[in-house]
C-alpha positions in Angstrom: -1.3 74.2 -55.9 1.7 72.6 -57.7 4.8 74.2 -58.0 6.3 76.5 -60.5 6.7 74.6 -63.6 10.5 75.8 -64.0 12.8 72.6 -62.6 16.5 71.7 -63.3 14.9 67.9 -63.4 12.5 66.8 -66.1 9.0 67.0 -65.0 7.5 63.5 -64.3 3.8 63.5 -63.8 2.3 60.9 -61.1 -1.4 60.0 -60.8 -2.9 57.4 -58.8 -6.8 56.9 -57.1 -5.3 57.4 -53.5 -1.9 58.0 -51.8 -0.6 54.5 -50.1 2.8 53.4 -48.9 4.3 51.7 -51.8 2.8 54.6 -54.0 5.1 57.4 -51.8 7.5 54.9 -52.1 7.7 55.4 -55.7 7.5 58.9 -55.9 10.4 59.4 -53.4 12.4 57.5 -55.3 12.1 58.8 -59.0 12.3 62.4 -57.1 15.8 61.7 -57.4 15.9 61.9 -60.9 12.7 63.5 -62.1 10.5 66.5 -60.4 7.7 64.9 -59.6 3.9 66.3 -59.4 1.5 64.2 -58.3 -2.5 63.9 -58.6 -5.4 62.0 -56.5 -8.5 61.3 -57.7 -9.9 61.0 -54.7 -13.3 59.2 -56.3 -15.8 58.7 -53.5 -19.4 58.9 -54.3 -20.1 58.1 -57.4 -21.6 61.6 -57.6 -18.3 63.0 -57.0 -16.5 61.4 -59.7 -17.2 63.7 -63.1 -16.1 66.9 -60.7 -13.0 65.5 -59.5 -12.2 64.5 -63.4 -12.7 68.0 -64.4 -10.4 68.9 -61.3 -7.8 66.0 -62.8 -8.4 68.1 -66.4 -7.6 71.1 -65.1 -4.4 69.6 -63.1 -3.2 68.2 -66.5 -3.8 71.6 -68.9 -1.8 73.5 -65.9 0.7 70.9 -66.5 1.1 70.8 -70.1 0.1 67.3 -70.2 0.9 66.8 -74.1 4.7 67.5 -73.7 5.3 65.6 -70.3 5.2 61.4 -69.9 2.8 60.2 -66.8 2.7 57.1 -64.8 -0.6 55.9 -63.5 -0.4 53.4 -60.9 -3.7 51.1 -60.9 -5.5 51.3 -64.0 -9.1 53.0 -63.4 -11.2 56.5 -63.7 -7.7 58.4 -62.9 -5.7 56.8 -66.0 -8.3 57.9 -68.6 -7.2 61.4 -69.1 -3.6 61.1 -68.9 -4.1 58.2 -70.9 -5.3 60.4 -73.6 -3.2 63.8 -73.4 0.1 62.7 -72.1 3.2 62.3 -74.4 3.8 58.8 -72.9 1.9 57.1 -70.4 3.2 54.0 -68.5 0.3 52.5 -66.5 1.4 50.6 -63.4 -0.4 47.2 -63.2 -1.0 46.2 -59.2 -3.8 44.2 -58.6 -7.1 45.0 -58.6 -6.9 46.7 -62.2 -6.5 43.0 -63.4 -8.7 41.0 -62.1 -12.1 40.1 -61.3 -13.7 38.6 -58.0 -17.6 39.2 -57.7 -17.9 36.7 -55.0 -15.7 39.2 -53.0 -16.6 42.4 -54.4 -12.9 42.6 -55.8 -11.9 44.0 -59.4 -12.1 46.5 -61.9 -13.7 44.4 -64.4 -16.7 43.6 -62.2 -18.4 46.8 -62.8 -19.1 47.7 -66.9 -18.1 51.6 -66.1 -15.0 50.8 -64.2 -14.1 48.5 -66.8 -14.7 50.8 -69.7 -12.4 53.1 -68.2 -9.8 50.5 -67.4 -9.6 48.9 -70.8 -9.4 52.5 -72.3 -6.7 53.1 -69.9 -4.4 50.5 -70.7 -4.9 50.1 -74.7 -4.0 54.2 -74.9 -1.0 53.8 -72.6 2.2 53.8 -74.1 3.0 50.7 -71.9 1.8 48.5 -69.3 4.3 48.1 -66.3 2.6 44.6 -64.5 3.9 44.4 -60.9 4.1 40.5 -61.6 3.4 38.4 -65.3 0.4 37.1 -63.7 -1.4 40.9 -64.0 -1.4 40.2 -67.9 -2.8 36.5 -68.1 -3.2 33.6 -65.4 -5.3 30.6 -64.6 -5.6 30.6 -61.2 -6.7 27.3 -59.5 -7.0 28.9 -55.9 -10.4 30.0 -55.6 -13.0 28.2 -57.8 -15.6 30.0 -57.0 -13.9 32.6 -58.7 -13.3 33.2 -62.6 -10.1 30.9 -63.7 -9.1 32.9 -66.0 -7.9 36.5 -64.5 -5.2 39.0 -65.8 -5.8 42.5 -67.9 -5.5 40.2 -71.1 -8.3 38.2 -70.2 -10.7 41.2 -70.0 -9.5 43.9 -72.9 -10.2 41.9 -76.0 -7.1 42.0 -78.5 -4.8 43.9 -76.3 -1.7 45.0 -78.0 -0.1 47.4 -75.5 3.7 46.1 -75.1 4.3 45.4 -71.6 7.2 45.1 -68.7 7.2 43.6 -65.7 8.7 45.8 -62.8 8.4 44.1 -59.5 7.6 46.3 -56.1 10.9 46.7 -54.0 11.7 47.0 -50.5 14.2 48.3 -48.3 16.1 45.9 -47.5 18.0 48.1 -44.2 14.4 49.3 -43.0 12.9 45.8 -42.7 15.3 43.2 -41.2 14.9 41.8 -37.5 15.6 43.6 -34.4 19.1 42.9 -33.2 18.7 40.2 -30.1 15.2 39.5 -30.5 13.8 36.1 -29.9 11.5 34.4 -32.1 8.3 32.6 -31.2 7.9 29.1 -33.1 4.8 29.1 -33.8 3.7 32.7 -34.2 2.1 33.4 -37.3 1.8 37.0 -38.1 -1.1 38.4 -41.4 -1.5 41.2 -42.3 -4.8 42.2 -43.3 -5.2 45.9 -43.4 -9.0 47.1 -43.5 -10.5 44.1 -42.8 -13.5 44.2 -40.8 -16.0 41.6 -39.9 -18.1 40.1 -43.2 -16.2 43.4 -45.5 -15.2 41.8 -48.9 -11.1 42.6 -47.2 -12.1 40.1 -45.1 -13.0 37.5 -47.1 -10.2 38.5 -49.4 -7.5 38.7 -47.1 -8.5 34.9 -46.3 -9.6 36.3 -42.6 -12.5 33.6 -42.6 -9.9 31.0 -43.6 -7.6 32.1 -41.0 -10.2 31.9 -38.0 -11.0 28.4 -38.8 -7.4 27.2 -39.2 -6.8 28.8 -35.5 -9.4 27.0 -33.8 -8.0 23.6 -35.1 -4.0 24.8 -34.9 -4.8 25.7 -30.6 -0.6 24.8 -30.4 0.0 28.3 -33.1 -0.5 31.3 -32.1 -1.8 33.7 -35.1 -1.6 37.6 -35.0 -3.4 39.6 -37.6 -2.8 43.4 -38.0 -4.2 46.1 -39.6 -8.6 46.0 -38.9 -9.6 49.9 -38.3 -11.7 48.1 -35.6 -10.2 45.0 -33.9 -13.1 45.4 -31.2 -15.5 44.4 -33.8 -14.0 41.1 -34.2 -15.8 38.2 -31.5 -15.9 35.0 -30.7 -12.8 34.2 -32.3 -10.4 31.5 -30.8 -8.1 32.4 -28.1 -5.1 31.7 -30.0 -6.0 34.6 -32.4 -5.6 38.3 -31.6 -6.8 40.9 -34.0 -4.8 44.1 -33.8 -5.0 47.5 -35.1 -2.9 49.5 -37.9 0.5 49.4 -36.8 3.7 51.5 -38.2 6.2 50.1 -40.4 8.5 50.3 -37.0 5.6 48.2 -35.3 5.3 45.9 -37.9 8.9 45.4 -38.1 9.1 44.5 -34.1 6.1 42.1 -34.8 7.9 40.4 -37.5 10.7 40.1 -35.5 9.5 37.9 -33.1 7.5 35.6 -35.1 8.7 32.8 -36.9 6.2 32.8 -39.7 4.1 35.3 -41.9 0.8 34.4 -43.5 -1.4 35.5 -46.0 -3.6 33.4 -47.8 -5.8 36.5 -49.7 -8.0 35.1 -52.9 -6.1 37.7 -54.3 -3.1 40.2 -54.1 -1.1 41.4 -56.8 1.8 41.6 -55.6 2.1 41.8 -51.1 4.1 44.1 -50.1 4.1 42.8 -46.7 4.8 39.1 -47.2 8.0 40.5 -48.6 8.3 42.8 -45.7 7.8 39.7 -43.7 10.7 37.8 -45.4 13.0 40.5 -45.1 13.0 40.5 -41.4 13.2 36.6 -41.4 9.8 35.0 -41.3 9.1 32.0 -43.2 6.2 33.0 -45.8 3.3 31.0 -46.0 0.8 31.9 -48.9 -2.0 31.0 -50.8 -1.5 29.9 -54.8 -2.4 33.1 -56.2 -0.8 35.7 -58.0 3.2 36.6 -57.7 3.5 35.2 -54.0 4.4 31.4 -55.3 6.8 32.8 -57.7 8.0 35.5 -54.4 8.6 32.7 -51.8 9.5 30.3 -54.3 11.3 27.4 -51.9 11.9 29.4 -48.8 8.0 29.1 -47.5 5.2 26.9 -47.6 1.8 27.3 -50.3 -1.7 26.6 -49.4 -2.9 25.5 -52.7 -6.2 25.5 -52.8 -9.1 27.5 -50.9 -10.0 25.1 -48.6 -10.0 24.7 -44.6 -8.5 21.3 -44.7 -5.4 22.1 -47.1 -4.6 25.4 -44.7 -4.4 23.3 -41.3 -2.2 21.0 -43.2 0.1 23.3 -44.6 0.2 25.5 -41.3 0.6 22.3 -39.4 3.5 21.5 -41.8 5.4 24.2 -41.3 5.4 24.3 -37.4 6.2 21.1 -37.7 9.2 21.5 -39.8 12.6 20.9 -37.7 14.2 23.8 -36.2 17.1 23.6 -38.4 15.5 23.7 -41.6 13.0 26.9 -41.1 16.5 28.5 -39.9 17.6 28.0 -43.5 14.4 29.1 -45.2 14.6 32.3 -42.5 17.6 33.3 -44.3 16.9 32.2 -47.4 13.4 34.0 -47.7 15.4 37.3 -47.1 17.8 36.5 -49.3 15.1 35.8 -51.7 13.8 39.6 -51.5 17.6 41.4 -51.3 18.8 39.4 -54.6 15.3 39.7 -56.7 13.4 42.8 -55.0 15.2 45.7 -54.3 13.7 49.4 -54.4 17.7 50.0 -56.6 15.8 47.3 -59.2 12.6 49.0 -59.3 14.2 52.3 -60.1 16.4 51.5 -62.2 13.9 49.3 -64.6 11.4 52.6 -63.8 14.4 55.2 -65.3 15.2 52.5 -68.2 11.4 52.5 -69.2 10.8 56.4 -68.6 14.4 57.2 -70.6 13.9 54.0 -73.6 11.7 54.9 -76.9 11.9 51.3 -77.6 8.9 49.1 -78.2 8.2 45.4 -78.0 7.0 43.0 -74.8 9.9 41.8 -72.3 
């Protein structure tokens, strides 16, 4: 049951498909300005979905939806209705609500009732917040098995929503490196959080990519965290370990001792822990997709194309790189992520957006 609807603090409403940690990290934040009640949809089966929308209904009438403003991160089924009743909606742009990947079952826009919903989501809203420019319109070269031409303008014909971009931030005093610890100069850590054998996270986290690059990189060591079932993983080189869901405390150890982090995902909107990564000193090393060029900019190395060949060569680059300069691209890359992406700069773009009647496209 939400709380009373008496609050010194204006009332923010918060809806999302399902609770993550960048999500919470959100909501903790503007709870130091706003009272914040917050809804999951919680889809499931498809079955489910039409009784947890009248359950969102309800949730909105009980919260007098018409007078209060509401931010939906993702665009999808749970931005429809506040979408429609809400004073002002803002509608949080992250990924998936963007794009479209059928090779790797990956995208709103790949399935005509998902779509529906998402284009009426985000032509309703008062205003898109994109995570990264690339959310709106892109032509990605990365994948060409994959539609060139992704981004929410690419798939809602004659879009005229106004838009900002508001980039994730990170705590910048959470992640940094363990005091003393020693790195490992050729450890490559990924994250890859749900990825299972053959899943479509697996191919999209670049998991097959990253198995072939280990068996011709033996002098690297790669670690990749986050399967639900490392176990299920075999036959992969020796030189790769496949490791469960750790804790941001575990992570942060990991990161600590390796010299690079790695992701090279057909697709991520905007990686939270590539910038994680950086924070605590690891040299980045992505695929050319997205926000993460624009993120590591000159402090890592890009893989720019989906291919086997072009990932051993930029891998072998960088562990080939002398000592010297990946200690300047170490501090840089953290730098990078203090000066440009800070949870104090998402908050206070958030509050400028939620407090601003202004129109128009930054």
């Amino acid at each position: 049951m939400p709380e009373p609807l008496t609050s010194k603090r204006p009332i923010l409403l918060y809806v999302m498909p399902r609770r993550s940690t960048f999500i919470t990290r959100d909501i903790e934040t503007l709870s130091m300005r706003y009272d914040v009640r917050s809804h999951e949809l919680l889809t499931g089966k498809a079955w489910i979905l039409p009784f947890r929308m009248l359950h969102q209904l309800a949730w909105l009438l009980m919260h007098v939806a018409w007078k209060r403003e509401v931010i939906c991160h993702f665009a999808g089924y749970h931005s429809v209705l506040p979408t429609l009743l809400c004073r002002r909606s803002f509608v949080i742009l992250a990924g998936s609500d963007a794009s479209c990947f059928p090779n790797i079952q990956y995208g709103n826009f790949r399935k005509p009732l998902y779509a529906w919903a998402t284009r009426l989501s985000v032509r309703w809203s008062t205003r898109l917040l994109p995570v990264d420019i690339t959310l709106i319109s892109v032509h990605q070269t990365y994948d060409p098995s994959a539609p060139a031409d992704q981004g929410v303008s690419n798939f809602v014909p004659d879009l005229q929503t106004p838009h900002t971009v508001i980039p994730y931030g990170f705590d910048a005093t959470m992640w940094q490196a363990d005091e003393g610890s020693h790195r490992e100069p050729a450890w490559f850590v990924c994250v890859t959080a749900g990825a299972l054998p053959g899943n479509a996270v697996h191919y999209r986290k670049g998991m097959d990519m990253l198995i072939e690059a280990a068996k011709r990189l033996p002098e690297a060591t790669f670690i990749a965290v986050g399967s639900p079932e490392p176990s299920r993983y075999s036959g992969i080189p020796t030189n790769l370990r496949i490791e469960g869901i750790y804790t941001g405390a575990q992570l942060r150890v990991l990161f600590s001792k390796a010299t690079f982090c790695v992701q090279v995902s057909i697709m991520e909107g905007f990686p939270n822990a590539v910038c994680e990564g950086m924070l605590c000193g690891c040299v980045p090393v992505v695929s050319n997709i997205a926000a993460m060029p624009s993120i590591v900019g000159d402090t890592g190395f890009i893989c720019m194309h989906r291919q086997v060949d072009e990932l051993v060569n930029t891998l072998r680059q960088a562990i080939t790189t002398p000592h010297a300069e990946i200690r300047r691209r170490s501090i840089a890359a953290r730098a990078r992520i203090t000066d440009n992406y800070t949870v104090e700069h998402r908050l206070s773009a958030l509050l400028n957006q939620l407090s601003s009647n202004a129109g128009g496209t930054h």
